[in-house]
C-alpha positions as CSV (number, residue, x, y, z in Angstrom):
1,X,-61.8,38.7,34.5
2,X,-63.5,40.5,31.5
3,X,-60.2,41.4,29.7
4,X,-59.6,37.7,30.0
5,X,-62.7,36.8,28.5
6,X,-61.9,39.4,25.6
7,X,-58.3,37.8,24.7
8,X,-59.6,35.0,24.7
9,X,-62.4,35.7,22.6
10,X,-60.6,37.2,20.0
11,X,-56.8,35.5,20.3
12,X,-58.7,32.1,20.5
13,X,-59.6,31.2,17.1
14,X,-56.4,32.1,16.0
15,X,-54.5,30.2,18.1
16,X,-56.8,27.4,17.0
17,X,-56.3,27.8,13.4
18,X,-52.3,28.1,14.0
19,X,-52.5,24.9,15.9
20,X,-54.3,23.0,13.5
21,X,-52.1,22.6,10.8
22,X,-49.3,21.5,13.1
23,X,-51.3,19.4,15.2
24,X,-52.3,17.3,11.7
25,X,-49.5,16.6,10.9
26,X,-48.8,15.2,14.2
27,X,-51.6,13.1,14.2
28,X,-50.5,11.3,11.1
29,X,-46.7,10.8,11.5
30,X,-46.8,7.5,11.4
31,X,-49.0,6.6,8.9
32,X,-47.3,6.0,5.4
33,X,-48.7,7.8,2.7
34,X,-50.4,5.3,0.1
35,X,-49.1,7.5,-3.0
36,X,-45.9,7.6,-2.3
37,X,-45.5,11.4,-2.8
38,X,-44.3,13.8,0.2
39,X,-43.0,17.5,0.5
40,X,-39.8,17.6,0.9
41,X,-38.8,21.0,3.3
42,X,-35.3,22.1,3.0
43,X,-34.1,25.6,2.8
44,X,-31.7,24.2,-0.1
45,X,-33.9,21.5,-2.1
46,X,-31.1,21.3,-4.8
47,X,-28.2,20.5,-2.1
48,X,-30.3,17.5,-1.2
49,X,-31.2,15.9,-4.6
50,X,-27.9,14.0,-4.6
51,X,-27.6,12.1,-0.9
52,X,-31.4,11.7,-1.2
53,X,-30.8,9.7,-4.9
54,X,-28.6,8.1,-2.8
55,X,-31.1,6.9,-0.7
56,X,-34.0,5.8,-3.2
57,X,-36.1,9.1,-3.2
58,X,-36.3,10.8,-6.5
59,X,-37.9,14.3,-7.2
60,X,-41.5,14.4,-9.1
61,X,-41.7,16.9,-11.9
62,X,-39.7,19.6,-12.9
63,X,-40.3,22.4,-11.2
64,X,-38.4,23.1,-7.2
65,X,-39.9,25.5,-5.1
66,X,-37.8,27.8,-2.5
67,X,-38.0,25.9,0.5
68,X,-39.2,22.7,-0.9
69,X,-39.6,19.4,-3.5
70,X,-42.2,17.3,-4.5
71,X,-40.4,13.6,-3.9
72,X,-41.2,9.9,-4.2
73,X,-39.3,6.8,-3.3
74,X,-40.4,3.4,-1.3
75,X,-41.4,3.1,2.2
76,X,-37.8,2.2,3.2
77,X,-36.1,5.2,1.5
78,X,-38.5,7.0,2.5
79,X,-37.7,6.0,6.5
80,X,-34.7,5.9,6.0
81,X,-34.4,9.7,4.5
82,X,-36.2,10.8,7.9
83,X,-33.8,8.8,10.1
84,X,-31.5,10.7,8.6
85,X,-33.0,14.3,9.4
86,X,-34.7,15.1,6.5
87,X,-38.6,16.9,6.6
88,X,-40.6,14.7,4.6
89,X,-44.4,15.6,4.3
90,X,-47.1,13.0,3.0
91,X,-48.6,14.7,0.4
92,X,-51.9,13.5,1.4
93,X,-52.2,15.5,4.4
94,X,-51.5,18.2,2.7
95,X,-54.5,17.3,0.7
96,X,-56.4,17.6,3.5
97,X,-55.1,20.7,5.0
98,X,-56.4,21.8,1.6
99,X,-59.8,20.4,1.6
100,X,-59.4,18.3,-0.1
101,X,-59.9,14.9,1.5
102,X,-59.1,11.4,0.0
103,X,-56.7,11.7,-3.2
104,X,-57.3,8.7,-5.1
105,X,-54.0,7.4,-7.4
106,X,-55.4,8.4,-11.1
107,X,-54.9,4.9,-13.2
108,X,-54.4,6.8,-16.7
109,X,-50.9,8.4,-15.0
């Protein structure tokens, strides 16, 4: 009973914070993000530029990192790109899994 007690004294925060992330973005599938901007996940963002362009989603900036891509497109591209299997992340819980909160749209942009 006491090594039970000890794992789970020392294994149980982590498996907290390893859940937590995960479990976020759970909670918040179905909400829509009010920017517009989610993380694309792909282990080939450049493959996916063109069918996505198809779609309506475009990539923001320049810049693609190796597993992933800023994008933005309308709430029915955007549905419509996960229908079709691809990872999109609102970028406002990614905000939060940050720290930090609420992002506000910044009118001089």
């Amino acid at each position: 009973m006491k090594k039970c007690r000890v794992f789970l004294f020392l294994c149980g925060p982590m498996l907290v914070s390893v859940l937590a992330g995960p479990l976020a973005v759970v909670a918040r599938q179905g909400q829509n993000d009010s920017l517009g901007v989610y993380l694309l996940l792909s282990q080939n963002p450049e493959a996916t530029r063109q069918p996505l362009q198809m779609m309506g989603v475009y990539p923001v900036g320049p810049s693609v990192a190796r597993f992933g891509v800023l994008v933005t497109g309308d709430d029915g591209a955007v549905e419509q790109a996960m229908n079709a299997g691809y990872w999109l992340v609102p970028a406002q819980i990614l905000a939060a899994l940050c720290g930090f909160g609420q992002v506000e749209e910044d009118p001089y942009v």
